[in-house]
MARDOKE-646831 format. One record per residue: x, y, z of N, C-alpha, C in turn; residue in one letter. Coordinates in steps of 0.05 Angstrom, whole numbers, plus 5000, padded with zeros to 4 digits. Example, Ala and Ser with C-alpha at 12.3 -4.5 7.8 and 13.67 -1.06 7.14 Angstrom:
<rs>
526448865156524649105156526449345156A525749555142527349795143525850015157S
</rs>
This chain:
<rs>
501749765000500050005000501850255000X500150554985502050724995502150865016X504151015029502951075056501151165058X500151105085497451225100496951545095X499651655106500251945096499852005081X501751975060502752035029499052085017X497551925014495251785000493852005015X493252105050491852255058492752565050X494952585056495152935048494452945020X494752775003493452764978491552874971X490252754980487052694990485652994987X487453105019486653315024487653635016X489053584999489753814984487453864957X486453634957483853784928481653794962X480853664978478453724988478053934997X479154184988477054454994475254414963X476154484940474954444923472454294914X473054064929470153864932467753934926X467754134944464754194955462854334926X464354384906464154524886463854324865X465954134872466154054832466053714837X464553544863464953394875461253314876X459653404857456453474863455253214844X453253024863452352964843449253034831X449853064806447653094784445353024783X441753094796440352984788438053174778X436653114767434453264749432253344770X431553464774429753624790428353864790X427353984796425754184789427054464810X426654584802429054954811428854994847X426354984845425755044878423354904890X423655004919421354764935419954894957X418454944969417055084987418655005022X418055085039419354935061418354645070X420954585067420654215076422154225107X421453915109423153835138425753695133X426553675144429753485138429253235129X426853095140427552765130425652765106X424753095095423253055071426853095050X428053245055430153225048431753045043X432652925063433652625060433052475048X430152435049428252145037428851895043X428251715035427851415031430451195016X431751485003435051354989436651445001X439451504990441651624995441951774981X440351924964440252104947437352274954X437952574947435552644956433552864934X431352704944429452804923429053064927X431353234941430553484933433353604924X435253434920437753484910437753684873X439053924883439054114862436854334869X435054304883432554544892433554764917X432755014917432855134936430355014950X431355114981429555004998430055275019X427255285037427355525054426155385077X426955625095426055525129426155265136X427755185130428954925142429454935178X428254775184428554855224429854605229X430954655258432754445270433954575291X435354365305437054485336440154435324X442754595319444754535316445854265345X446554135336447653895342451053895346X452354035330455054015322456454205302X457654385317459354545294462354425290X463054495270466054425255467254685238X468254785261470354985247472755065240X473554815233475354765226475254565196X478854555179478254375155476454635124X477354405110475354485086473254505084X471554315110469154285099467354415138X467054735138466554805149463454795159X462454815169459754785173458754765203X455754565200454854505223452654335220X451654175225449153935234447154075253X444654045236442554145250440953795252X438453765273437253595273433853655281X432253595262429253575278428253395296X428053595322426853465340424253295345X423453405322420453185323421053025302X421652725301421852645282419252525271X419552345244416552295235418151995238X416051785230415451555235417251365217X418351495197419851185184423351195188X423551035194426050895199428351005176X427550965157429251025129429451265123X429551495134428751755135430451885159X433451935156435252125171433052335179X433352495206432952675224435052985213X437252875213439152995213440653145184X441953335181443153425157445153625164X447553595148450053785148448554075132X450154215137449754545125453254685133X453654665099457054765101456555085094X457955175103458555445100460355485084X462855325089465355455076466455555096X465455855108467755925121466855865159X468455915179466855845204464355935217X462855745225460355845224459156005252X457056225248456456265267452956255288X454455955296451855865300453655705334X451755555348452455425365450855205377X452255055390450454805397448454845411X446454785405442954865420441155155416X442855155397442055355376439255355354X436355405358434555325338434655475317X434755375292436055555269433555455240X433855725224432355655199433655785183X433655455166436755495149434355465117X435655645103434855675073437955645056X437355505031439655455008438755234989X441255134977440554884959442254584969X440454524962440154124966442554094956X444453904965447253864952447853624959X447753384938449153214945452653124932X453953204959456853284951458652884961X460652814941461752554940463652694949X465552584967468152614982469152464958X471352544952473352444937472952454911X471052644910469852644876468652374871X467152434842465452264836466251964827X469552114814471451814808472051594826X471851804852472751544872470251344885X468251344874465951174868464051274902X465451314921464051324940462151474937X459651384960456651484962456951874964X454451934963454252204967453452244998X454352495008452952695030451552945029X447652805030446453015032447653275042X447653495032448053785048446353985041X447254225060444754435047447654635046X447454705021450154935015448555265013X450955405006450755695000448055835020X448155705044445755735069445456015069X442656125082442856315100440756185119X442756335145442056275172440256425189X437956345200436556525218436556455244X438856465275438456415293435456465306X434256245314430756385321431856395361X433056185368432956135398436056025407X436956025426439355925437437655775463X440455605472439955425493438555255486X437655065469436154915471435854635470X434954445485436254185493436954035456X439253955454439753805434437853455438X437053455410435953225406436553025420X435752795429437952575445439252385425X441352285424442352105406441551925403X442151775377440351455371443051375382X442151115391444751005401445450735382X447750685373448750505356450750225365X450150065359449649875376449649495365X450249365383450749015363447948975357X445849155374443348965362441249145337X442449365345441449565326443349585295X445149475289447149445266446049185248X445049175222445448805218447448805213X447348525211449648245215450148345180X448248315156448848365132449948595124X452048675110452748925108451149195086X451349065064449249245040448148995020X446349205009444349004984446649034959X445848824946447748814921446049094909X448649204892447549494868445449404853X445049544842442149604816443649554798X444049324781444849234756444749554726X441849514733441249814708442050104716X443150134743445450354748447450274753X448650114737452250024741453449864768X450549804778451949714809451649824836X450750114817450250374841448150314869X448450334887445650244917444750534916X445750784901444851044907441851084917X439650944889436850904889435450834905X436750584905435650284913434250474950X431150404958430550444974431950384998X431950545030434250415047432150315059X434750035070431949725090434549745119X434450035131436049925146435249775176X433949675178433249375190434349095182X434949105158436348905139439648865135X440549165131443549285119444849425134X447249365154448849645163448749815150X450749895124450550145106447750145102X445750155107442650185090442350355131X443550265152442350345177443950605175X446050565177448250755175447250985163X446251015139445151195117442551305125X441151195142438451235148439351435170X442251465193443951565211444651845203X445151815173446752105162446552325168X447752485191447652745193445652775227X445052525238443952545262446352515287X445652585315446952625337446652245335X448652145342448251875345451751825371X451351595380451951535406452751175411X455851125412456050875421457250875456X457850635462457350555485459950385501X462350405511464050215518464750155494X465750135474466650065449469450005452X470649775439474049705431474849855411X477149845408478650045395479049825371X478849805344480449595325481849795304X482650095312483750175300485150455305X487950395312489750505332488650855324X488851025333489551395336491751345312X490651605291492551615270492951845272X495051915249495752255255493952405253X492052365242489752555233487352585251X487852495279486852485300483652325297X483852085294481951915287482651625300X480551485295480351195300477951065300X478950815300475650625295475150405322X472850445323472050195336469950065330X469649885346466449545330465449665358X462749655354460249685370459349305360X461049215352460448795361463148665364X463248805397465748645398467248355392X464348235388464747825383465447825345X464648005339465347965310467148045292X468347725285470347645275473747725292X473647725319474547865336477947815331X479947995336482847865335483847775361X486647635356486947515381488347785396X488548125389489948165402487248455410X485048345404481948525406481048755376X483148685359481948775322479548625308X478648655294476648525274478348405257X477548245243480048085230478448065198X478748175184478048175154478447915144X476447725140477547485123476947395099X474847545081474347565067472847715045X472047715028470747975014467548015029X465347765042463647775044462947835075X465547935087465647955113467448165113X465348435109467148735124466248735145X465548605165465048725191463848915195X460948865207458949035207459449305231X460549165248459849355273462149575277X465049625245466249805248465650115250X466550255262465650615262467850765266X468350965243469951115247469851395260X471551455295471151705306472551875304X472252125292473452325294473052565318X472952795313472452945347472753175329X470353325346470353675349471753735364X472953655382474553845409478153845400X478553945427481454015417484253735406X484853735385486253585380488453435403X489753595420491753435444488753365471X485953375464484553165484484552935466X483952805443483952625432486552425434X484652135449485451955466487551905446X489651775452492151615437491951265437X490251155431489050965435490950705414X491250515423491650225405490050025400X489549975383488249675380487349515405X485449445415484849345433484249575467X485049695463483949945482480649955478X479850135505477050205507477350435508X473350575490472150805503470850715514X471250875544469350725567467050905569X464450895571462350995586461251185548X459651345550458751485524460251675502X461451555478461951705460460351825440X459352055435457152205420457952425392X456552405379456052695361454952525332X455452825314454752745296454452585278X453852385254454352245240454652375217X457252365202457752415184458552145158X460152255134460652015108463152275101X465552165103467952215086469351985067X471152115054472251905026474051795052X476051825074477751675089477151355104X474051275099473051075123469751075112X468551225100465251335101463851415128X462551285134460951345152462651435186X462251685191463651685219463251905233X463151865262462451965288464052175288X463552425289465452745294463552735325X465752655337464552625369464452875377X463552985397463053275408463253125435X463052835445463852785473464652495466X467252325475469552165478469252105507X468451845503469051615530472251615540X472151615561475051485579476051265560X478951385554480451105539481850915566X481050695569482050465586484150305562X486850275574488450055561488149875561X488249615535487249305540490649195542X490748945541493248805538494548865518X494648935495496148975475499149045476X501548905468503348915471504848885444X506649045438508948865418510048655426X509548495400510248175411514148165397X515047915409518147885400517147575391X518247545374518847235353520247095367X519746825370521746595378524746565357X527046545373529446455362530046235341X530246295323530946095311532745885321X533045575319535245455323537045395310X540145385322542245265303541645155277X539944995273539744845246536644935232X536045195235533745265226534645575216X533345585187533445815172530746015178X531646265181529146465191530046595172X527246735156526746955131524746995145X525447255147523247515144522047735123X520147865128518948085106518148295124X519548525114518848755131519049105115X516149115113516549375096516549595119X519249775112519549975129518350225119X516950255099515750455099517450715095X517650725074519150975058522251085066X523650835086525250945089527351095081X529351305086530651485070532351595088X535351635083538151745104537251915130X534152125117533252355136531452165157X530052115151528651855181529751885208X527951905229528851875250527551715267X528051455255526551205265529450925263X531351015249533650735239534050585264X534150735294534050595327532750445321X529550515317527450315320527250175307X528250185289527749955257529449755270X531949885283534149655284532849495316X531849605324530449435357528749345351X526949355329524449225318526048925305X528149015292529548705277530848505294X532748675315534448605337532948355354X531348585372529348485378527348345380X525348485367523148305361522848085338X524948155320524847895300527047815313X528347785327530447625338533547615318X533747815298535947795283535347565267X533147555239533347455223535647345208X536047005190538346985176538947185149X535047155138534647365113532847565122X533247765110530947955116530948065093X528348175079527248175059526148425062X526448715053525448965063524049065038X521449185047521549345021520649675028X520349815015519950115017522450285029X524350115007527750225020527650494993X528750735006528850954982530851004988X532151164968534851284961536051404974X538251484968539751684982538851995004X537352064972536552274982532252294987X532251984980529652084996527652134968X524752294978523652424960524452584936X527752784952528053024924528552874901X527752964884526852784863529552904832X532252934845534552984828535952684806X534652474805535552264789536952094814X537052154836539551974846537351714852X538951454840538851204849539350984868X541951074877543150954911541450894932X542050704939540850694969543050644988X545350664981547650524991547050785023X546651055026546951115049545050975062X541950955060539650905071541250615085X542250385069542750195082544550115105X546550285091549050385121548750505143X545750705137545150715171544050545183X542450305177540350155174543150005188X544049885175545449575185547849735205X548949935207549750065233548150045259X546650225250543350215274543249945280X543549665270542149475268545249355285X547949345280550249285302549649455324X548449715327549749895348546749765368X545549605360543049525371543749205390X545949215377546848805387546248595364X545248755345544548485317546548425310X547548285284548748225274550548455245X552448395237553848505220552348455189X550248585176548448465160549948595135X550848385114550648515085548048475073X548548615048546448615039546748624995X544748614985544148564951541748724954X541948824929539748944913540749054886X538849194875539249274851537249574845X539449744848537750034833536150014817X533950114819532250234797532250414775X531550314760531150624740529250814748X531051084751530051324765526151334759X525051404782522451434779519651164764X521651024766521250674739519050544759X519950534787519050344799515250444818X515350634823512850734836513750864853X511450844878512050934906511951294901X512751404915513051654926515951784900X514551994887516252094866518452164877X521452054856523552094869525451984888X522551854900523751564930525851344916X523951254891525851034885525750764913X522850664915522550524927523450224913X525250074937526149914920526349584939X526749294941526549154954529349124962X530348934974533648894989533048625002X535948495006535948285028538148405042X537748285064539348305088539748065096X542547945095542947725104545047685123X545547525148548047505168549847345150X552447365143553747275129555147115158X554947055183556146895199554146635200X551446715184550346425181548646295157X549146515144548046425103549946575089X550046485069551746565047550146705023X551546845008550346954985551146874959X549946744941551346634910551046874894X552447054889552947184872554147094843X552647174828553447164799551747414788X553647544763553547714753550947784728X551347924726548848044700546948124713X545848164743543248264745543448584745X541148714728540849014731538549104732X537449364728534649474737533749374704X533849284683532649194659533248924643X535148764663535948524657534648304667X532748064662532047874677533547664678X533347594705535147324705533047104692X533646914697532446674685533846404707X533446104702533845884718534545744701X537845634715538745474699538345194711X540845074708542244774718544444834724X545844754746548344694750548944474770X550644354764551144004785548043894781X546743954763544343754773542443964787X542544104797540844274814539944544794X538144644807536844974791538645054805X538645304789540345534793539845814780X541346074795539746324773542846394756X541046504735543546574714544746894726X542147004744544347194761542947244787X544447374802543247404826544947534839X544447784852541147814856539947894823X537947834822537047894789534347934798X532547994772529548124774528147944752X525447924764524047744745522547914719X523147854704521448054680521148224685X523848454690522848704690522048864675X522448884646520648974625518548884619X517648704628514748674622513048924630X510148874619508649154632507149044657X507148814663506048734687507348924713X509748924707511549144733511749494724X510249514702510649824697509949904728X511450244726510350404745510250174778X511649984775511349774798514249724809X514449594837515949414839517049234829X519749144815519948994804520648664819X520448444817520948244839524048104841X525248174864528448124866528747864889X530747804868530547444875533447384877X534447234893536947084903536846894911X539446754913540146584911542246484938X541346364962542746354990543046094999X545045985007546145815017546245725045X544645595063545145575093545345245100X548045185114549444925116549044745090X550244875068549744705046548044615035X546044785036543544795024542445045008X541444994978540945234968537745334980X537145594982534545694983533545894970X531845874952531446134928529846364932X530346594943528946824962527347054940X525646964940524047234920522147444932X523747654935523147904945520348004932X518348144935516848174929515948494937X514448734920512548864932510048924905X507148834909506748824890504049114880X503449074864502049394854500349494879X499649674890498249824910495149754899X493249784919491149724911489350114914X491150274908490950524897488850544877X486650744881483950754849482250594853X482150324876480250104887478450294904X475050214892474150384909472850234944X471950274947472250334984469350104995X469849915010467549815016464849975023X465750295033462950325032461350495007X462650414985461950554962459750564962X459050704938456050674929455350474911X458050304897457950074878457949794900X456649654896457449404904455449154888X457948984899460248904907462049214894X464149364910465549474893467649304879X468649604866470549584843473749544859X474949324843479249304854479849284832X479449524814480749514786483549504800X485249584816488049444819489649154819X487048984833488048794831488048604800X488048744777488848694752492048654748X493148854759496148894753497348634765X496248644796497648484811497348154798X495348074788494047784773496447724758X497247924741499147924728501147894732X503348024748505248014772505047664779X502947674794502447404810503147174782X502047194761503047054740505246954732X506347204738509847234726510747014747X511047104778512747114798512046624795X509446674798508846424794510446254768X510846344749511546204728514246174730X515546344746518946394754519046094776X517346134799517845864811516545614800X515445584781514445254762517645254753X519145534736521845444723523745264748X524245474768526045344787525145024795X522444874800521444744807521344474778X522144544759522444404740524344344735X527044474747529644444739530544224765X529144284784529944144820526644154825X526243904825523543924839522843894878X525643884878525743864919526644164918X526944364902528344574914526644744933X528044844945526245074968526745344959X524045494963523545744948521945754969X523246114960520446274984520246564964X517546634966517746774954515446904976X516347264977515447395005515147635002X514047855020514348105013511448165015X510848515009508548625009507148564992X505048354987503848254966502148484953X500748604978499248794976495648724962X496448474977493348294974492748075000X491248045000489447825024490047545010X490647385038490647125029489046905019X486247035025483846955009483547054972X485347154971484847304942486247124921X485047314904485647134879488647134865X489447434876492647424869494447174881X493247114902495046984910494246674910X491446644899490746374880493046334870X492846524843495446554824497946544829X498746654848501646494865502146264876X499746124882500245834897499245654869X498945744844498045614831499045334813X498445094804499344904800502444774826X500344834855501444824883504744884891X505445054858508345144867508545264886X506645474898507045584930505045534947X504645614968502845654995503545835012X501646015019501246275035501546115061X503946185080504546075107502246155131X501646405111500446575142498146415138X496946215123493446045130495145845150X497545725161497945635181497345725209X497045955202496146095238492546075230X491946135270489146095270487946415259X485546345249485046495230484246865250X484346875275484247175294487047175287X489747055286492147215272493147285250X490747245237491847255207491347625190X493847635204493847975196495948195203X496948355179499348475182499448765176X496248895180495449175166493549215178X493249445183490449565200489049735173X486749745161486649875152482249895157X482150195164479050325174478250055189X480149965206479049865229478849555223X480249485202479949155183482149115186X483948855218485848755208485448505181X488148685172487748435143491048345134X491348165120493548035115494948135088X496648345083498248515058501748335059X501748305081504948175083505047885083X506847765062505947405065508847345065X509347045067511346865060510146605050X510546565015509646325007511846175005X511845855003513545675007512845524990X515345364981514945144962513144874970X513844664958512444324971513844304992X516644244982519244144999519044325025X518544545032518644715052515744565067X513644645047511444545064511544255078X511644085057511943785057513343695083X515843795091517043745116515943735139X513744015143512243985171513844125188X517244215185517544325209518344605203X515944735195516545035199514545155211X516045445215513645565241514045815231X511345985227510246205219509546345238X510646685236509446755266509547105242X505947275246505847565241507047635271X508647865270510247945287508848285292X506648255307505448485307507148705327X508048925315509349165319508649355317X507749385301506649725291503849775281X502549505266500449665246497849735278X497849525301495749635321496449895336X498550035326499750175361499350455345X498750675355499650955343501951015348X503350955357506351055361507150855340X507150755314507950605302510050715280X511950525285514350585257514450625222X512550475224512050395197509050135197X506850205180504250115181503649835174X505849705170506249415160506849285188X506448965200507348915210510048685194X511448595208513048345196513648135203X513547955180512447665173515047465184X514147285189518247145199517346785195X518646625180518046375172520946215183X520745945199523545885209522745565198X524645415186524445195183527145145183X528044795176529744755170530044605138X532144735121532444645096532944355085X
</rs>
């Protein structure tokens, strides 16, 4: 994935604009006499008065936000009417900060706006609003609505209805059954004071002063208190994303498995970052749960340990190489291989042509002796400037790290950023015609991609064939809570492909030596239920290690509150076949906010 960061400031450098050029389109008639809010809202997620002026709109402000692009405030009618599918509640942006206040009775006049966070491209649903307002304070002080409270028995178990075939997939129309549908309850929620209860945390405090938690704590639970993503038909109903009106340094610092204790409240809102989510105006007591960084078992004398560990953009300027090196030292116990990816250049982002990584690694394996590890060399192979993806200029690129006091490295010549190696024979055994070398790097399966870097390592006289991996970002995929569903992973196209390649590289090795041991590892940047990685275990040349753990550990990414599995180690027969290896996710960072880098890392120990 790309960073969390990188992807968010993104994000948020067009969302002032939004509110403008972010509208969706529907045919309607110019103006409308005074309505109520849930005549506004209606019965969809679209609203039948979207494009009309509307006047004297009444309500009690609920929640101001004065801050951000998207300025405003949430009014709510206190009397509501009788159907379920029919929000109470509605945003009214201003633009600039508003002057209004909580318990405030107001009559708001403007036009119906249904505005898509992230633009229209990025498939997600719309948010009713009332734009270009004018405000008529009528009363102050006045008791705010009481919150709906949200909840395991008030959420279903089913998440959304399949789309409307004759709108592309779209649920925009489609009436809401939320009795039936989380997103269908959720949507019926939009823009009302709503309220959970003692809630877990399954998604650490990020920079952007946020986090998630399940209002059902039993479902699909992790072993370390996350939701555990296991498949496409199981997003986990009872996730919610909180954000906060109040002052940024009160917002709790929370990890994975932590509590809000006693009532968290406010508005319900829908952004492109998560959809649906809580801009709290009051935050429960955070209580700490058990959650700990865990340390990996030692490998033994006659057992080979490979690891996978994406550090996340690292670059010479970083002020994390301590922790990287106490995270490896440490908690992976001084891996034999280590397999890194999101290693960048010299200089980082500035984006002057330079290729090197040679400083990034020398502080790295310094940091990593001055820590008690081991003396680590290391292989790789530069990229062609800007060739590979990632962050313009980074020159994100893979590496091994190996202890040369207990594996060896076969070096042979010819590998470069546009040369593929290929698998020979020698003595009877496979072998690479170079190494470290790259698998089809001109192909277009790796455009704009990672390319996959593969070696060739020796431990007590035994070969092991290490294929580094990071594979296309699932970047332009739109968002479970789209308005399409099933949504769209037009990304995982590239990766099928990739997965193709990388697969057809180990049938060669496996045809030349059919006992040989291969591992092929790294940020797959797909779930182990997925189809990319069908395609990697396919005609049983590999297997995804991490389905050996029980299925609450199977996860190396936090992502809107879904641990899910992005980091793997697949293994050959001969690896599997043996029986004595042991797979362990080495959770470090992706639950904790104080985290290094958003990946956790993968560590596989057998003997060859």
């Amino acid at each position: 994935m790309p960073s969390k960061s990188s992807a968010r400031l993104a994000a948020l450098t067009v969302a002032a604009v939004c509110s403008a050029a972010s509208t969706l389109v529907l045919t309607s008639p110019a103006h409308a006499d005074a309505v109520r809010i849930h005549d506004i809202q209606g019965s969809t997620r679209t609203s039948p008065y979207a494009g009309q002026q509307v006047t004297d709109v009444t309500g009690i402000v609920t929640g101001v936000r004065g801050y951000g692009s998207s300025r405003g405030f949430w009014i709510q009618d206190p009397n509501p009417d009788a159907d379920p599918a029919t929000s109470e509640g509605v945003f009214v942006f201003t633009s600039s900060t508003p002057r209004v206040a909580v318990g405030d009775a107001v009559s708001v006049s403007g036009t119906v706006t249904e505005f898509v966070p992230g633009g229209t491209a990025s498939g997600n649903q719309s948010l009713t609003e009332i734009t270009r307002p004018t405000v008529t304070v009528v009363s102050s002080g006045n008791p705010v609505p009481a919150a709906t409270t949200i909840d395991s028995r008030s959420v279903p178990s089913r998440y959304t209805p399949p789309g409307d075939p004759a709108a592309g997939g779209s649920v925009n129309a489609l009436p809401l059954r939320p009795q039936k549908y989380a997103l269908d309850h959720y949507e019926s929620l939009e823009g009302m004071n709503v309220q959970v209860a003692d809630v877990r945390v399954v998604g650490a405090t990020d920079p952007y002063t946020e986090l998630w938690v399940t209002v059902k704590p039993y479902e699909n639970r992790g072993a370390s208190g996350g939701t555990v993503y296991g498949s496409y038909s199981s997003q986990n109903t009872g996730r919610l994303q909180i954000q906060s009106l109040g002052a940024v340094a009160d917002f709790p610092k929370a990890n994975v498995g932590d509590s809000l204790t006693g009532t968290t409240a406010g508005p319900l809102d829908y952004n492109q970052f998560g959809g649906y989510t809580m801009v709290a105006s009051r935050i429960g007591a955070l209580k700490q749960g058990q959650n700990e960084r865990e340390t990996t078992d030692k490998q033994r004398r006659d057992e080979l340990a490979v690891a996978t560990y994406n550090v996340e953009n690292l670059d010479p300027a970083d002020q994390t190489f301590e922790e990287h090196a106490a995270a490896i030292v440490t908690s992976l116990r001084s891996p034999d291989i280590l397999s890194l990816e999101e290693v960048q250049d010299d200089n980082g982002a500035t984006n002057n042509g330079t290729v090197s990584a040679e400083q990034t690694l020398t502080k790295l394996t310094d940091a990593i002796v001055a820590a008690g590890g081991p003396a680590y060399q290391w292989r790789s192979i530069d990229p062609v400037n800007n060739a590979d993806g990632g962050e313009p200029g980074g020159n994100i690129r893979q590496v091994f790290l190996f202890n040369p006091e207990r594996v060896s490295f076969t070096d042979r010549a010819g590998g470069d950023a546009t040369t593929a190696t290929g698998v020979t024979k020698v003595r009877g055994k496979a072998a690479l015609t170079a190494s470290p070398g790259r698998i089809d790097p001109t192909d277009t399966a790796f455009t704009a991609s990672r390319k996959p870097l593969v070696g060739e390592f020796v431990f007590r006289g035994e070969t092991v064939f290490v294929i580094a991996n990071h594979f296309n970002s699932k970047g332009g995929d739109q968002g479970l809570t789209s308005q399409y569903q099933p949504p769209a992973r037009s990304s995982e196209t590239q990766r099928h492909q990739q997965a193709t390649l990388v697969n057809a590289f180990v049938q060669d090795i496996l045809a030349e030596q059919k006992n040989a041991d291969v591992i092929a590892l790294g940020d797959i940047n797909d779930f182990e239920f997925s189809e990319t990685v069908d395609i990697l275990e396919g005609e049983g040349a590999l297997w995804s290690a991490v389905k050996s753990l029980p299925k609450s550990e199977r996860y190396s990414y936090v992502f809107q509150g879904n641990s899910q599995t992005l980091d793997q180690i697949l293994i050959s027969p001969s690896i599997r076949r043996a029986d004595h290896f042991e797979y362990d996710s080495v959770h470090i960072n992706a639950e904790f906010h104080d985290q290094i880098s958003d990946h956790d890392p993968q560590i596989l120990r057998f003997r060859p």
